[in-house]
N, C-alpha and C positions, 0 to 999 in steps of 0.2 A: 788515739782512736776512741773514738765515743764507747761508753759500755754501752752493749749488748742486752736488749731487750729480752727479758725474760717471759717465756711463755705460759700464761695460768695455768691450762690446764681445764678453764672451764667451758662449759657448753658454747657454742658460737651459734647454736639455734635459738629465734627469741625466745620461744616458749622455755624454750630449757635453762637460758640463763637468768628469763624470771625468775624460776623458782629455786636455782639453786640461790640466787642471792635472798630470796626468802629465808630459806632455811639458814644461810649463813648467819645472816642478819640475828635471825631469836637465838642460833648456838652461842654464839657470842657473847647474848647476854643472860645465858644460863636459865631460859625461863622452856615451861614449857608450853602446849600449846593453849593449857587452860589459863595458864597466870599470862598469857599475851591476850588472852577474848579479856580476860578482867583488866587489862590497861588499855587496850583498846577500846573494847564496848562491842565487837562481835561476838557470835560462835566462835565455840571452838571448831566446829566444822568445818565451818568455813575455810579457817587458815587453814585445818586437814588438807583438804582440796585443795586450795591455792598450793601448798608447798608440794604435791603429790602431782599435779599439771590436770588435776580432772577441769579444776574451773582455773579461769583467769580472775575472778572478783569483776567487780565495779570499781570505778573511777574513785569511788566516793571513801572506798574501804582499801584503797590504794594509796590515795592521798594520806589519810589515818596514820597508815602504817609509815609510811615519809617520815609525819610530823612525829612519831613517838621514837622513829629511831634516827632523828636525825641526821636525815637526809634526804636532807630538799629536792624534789623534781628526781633524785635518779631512780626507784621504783616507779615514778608515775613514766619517766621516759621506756625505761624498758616494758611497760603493762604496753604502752601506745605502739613499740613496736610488734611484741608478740603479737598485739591486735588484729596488725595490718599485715600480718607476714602473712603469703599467700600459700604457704608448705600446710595451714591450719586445715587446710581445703584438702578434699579429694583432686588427686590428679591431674584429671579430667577436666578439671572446672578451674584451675588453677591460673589457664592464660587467659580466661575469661573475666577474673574477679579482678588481676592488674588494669586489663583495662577497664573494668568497671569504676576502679577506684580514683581513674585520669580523666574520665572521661566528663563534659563541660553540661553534658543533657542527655538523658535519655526517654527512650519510648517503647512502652511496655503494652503485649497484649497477651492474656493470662486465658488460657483455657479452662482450666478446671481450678485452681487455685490462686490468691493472690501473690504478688511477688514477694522475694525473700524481704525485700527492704522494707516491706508493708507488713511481713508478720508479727504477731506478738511469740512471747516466747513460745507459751503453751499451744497456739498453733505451728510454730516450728517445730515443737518437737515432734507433737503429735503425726507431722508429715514427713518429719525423716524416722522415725520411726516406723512408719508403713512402708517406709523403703528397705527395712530389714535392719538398720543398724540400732544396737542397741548399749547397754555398759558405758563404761570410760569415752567409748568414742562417741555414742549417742549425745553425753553431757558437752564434748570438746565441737560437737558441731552442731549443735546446736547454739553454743556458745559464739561460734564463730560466723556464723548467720546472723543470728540477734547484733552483731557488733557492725556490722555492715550499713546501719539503719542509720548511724550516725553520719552517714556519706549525705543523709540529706537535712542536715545540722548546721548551721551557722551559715556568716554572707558569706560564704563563698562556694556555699550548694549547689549543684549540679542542679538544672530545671529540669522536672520528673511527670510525663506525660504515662498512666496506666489506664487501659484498655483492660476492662471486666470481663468474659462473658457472665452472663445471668446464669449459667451454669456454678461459675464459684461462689455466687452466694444461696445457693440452692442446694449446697453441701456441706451442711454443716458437720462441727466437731461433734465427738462423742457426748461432752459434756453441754450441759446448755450452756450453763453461766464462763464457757471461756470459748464459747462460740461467741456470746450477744458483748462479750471484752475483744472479741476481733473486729466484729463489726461495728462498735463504739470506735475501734483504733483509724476502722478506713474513713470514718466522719472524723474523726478529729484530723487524720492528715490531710482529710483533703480538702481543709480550711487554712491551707500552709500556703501561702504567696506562691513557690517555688514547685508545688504540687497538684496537677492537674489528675482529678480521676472520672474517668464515664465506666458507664455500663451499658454492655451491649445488648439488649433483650433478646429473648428468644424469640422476637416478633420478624429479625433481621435476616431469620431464615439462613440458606447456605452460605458458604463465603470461603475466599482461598487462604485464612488460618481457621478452619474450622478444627483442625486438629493438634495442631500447631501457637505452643508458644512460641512468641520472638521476644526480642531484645533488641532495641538500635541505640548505638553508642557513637556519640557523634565528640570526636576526639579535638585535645588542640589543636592538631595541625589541619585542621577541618576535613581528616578525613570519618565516614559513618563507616561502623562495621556492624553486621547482626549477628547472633547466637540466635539459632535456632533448637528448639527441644520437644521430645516427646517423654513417652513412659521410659523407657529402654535408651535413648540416646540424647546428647547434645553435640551443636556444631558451629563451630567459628566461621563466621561469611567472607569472608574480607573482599573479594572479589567486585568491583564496584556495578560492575552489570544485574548480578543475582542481589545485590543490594539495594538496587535502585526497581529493580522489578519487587521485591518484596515490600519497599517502603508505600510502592505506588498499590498495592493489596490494603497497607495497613492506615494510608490515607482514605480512601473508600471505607475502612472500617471506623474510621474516625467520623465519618461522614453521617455513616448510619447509626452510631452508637446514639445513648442522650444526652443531651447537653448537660456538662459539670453541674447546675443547678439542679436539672431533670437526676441527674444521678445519685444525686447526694439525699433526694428527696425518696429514690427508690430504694437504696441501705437504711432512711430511718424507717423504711414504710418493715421493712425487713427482718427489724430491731424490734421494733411494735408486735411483730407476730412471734418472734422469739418471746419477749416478755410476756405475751397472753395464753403462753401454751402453759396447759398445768401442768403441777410438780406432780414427778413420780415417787 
C-alpha cells in the first residue's frame, strides 16, 4: 500500500499560504525582518506587510525574495495565484471579476469615475476609501484592484473599449498632482494598440446610461454578458435579451461620444488646465 500522504497543516487560501511561506522562509534562516531589507535591498516594512497579508508586494520584490532564498519561481507562483484569487474581492463582486479575468474584450461606459483597470493606485484608493472602507482592508483592496490592470498586459490582452462621461474628468482627486498622474495614466493607456478610450461630452445631452455604469464581457464561448452598477448596487446581466438591448444604448453612446483622437486631445486639453491652476 503506497504511504499515506501527510497533511501540512498549512493555509489552502492563496493569500494565506503566501505569507505563511514567507514567514517560513526568513524563520529558517534565523534572520529578522531588518537583516532580510539589508540582503535584499527593501524596507523592512515592507516585508512587515507582506508576512502580516496587509500588502502582497510587486512582482519585482517577489522575484528578489525567490533568488535570495533560493527558490526559483515558487514565491513568484504563489504571489500570481493570491493575485488572481477572486475571495481578494468583496463578495458581491466576486462572480464578476472571474469573468472579468476570461473574458477576450470588453466594453466600458464610466459615469462618474474611470474603470478599476484604468485607475492609478492613489485614485483607487482614494475611491474606495469614499466608500467607507478603511485599515488593513482599505490597503488589501486596493491592492487587489491595482492588480487587475495587468489583465490588459501582454499579447494575449483582452481588447478594451472605455466610454468617459465628461463628468469623470470633471471630478477631480483631492490632491492635484495625483489627479494630473490619473490623467497622464488615461493618455498613456489610451496609446495601447489593445485600448480604445472616448469621451462623452456634456454636449450629448440625455441618454439611457445616464446613470448607469456598465460593463460588456464578451466571453470565449462568445457569449456577452453586462454588470451593471450604481452608488448602492451592482448586477450580473446574463440574460441575452437585456443584453442586447443595453449593448444597443451603448452603441448609440459610442456614436455620439469623440472620436479616440477627439478624446485623447480632450484629457490633454484637461491636463493643461490642471497644470495651470496655482499652488495653494
Amino acid at each position: 500500500m503506497p504511504q499515506r500522504l501527510m497533511i501540512t497543516g498549512r493555509s489552502q487560501e492563496p493569500r494565506g499560504r503566501f505569507t505563511e511561506e514567507l514567514r517560513r522562509l526568513r524563520s529558517e534562516r534565523g534572520l529578522s525582518l531588518r537583516d532580510l531589507a539589508k540582503e535584499v535591498g527593501w524596507d523592512s516594512s515592507q516585508f512587515s506587510k507582506m508576512e502580516s497579508g496587509r500588502t502582497l508586494g510587486g512582482p519585482e520584490v517577489v522575484q528578489a525574495l525567490d533568488q535570495f532564498y533560493g527558490t526559483p519561481g515558487l514565491l513568484v507562483t504563489l504571489w500570481e495565484l493570491a493575485m488572481a484569487d477572486p475571495t481578494q474581492f468583496k463578495e458581491q463582486y466576486r462572480r464578476y471579476m472571474i469573468l472579468e479575468s476570461e473574458a477576450v474584450s470588453l466594453w466600458h461606459y464610466g459615469v462618474s469615475r474611470p474603470p478599476g483597470l484604468l485607475q492609478t493606485d492613489a485614485y483607487a484608493r482614494e475611491a474606495l476609501a469614499a466608500g467607507g472602507i478603511k485599515g488593513t482592508e482599505l490597503d488589501q483592496q486596493v491592492e487587489a484592484r491595482i492588480g487587475r490592470r495587468e489583465r490588459l498586459e501582454g499579447g494575449e490582452a483582452p481588447t478594451f473599449r472605455s466610454i468617459l462621461s465628461e463628468a469623470v474628468l470633471r471630478t477631480p482627486l483631492p490632491n492635484r498632482s495625483e489627479w494630473r498622474e490619473q490623467l497622464e495614466h488615461l493618455v498613456e493607456m489610451s496609446e495601447r494598440p489593445n485600448i480604445t478610450l472616448q469621451v462623452l461630452p456634456f454636449s450629448a445631452s440625455f441618454h439611457g446610461l445616464a446613470s448607469t455604469t456598465m460593463m460588456f464581457l464578451r466571453l470565449l464561448d462568445t457569449r456577452t454578458v453586462a454588470y451593471a452598477e450604481n452608488d448602492v448596487h451592482g448586477e450580473l446581466i446574463p440574460e441575452p435579451s437585456k443584453v442586447e438591448r443595453f449593448q444597443r444604448t451603448y452603441d448609440a453612446l459610442r456614436d455620439t461620444a469623440l472620436t479616440p483622437a477627439e478624446s485623447r486631445k480632450f484629457i490633454l486639453r484637461m491636463l493643461e488646465e490642471v497644470s495651470c491652476e496655482p499652488s495653494t
